[in-house]
C-alpha positions as CSV (number, residue, x, y, z in Angstrom):
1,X,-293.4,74.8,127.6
2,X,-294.7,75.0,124.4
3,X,-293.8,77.4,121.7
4,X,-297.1,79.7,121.7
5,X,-297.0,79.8,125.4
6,X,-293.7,80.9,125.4
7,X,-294.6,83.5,123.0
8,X,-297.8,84.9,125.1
9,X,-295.5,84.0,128.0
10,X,-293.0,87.0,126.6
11,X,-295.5,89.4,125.5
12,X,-296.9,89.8,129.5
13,X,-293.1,90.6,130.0
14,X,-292.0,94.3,131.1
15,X,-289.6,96.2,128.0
16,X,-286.7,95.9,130.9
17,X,-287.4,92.0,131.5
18,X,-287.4,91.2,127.8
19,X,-283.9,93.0,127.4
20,X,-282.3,91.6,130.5
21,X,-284.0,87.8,129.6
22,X,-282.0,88.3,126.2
23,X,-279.2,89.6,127.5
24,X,-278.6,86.4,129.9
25,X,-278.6,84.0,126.5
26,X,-276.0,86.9,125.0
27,X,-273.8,85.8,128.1
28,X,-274.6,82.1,128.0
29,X,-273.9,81.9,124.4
30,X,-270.6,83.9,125.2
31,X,-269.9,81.7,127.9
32,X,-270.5,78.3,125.9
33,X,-268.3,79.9,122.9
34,X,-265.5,80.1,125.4
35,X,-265.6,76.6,127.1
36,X,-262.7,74.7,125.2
37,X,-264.4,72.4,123.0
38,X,-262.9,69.2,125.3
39,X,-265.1,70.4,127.9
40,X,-268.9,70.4,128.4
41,X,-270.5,73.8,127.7
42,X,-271.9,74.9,131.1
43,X,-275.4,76.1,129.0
44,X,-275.6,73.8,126.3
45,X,-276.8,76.6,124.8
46,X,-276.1,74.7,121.1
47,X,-277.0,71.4,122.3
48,X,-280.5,72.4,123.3
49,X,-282.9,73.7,120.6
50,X,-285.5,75.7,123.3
51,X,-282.1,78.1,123.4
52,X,-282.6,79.3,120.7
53,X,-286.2,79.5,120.3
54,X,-286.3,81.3,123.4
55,X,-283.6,83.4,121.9
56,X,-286.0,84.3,118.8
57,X,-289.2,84.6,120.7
58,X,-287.6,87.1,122.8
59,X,-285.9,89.1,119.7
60,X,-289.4,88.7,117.9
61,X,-290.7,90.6,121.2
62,X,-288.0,93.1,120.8
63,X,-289.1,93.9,117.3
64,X,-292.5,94.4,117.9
65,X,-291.9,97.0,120.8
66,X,-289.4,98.6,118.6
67,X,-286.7,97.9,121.3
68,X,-283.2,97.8,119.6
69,X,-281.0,94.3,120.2
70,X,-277.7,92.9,119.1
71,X,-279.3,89.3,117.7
72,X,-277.8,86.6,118.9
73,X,-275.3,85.1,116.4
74,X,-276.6,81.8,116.3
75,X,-275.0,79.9,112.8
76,X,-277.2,79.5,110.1
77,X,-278.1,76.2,108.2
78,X,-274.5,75.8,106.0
79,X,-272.2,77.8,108.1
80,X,-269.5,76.2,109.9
């Protein structure tokens, strides 16, 4: 799916699917934190890019509605 689909994709979404759909990468990010780093992270959830840009689309949507959100903690460019 492409990014601007995804976004109009999102903005057809109800306030309580938007904040349950961001929830679920809360718990997969959670989840692949966890996972020992000798094993395989069940959600990839750093190896994939469309993770996080899911993750912003979503939190862009939450904005705009006014919704509050925990954002994701994803590391910036630098940090380690």
């Amino acid at each position: 799916m492409k990014l601007v689909e995804a976004k109009e994709l999102a903005s057809n979404f109800t306030n309580e699917t938007i904040q349950q759909l961001h929830e679920g990468v809360h718990k997969a990010f959670a989840v692949d934190a966890q996972t020992p780093p000798t094993s395989a992270a069940p959600y990839g959830i750093h190896s994939y890019a469309d993770w996080q840009q899911w993750s912003d689309i979503l939190e862009e949507e939450l904005s705009k509605r006014a919704i509050p959100f925990t954002p994701v903690p994803w590391l910036k460019s630098g940090e380690a």
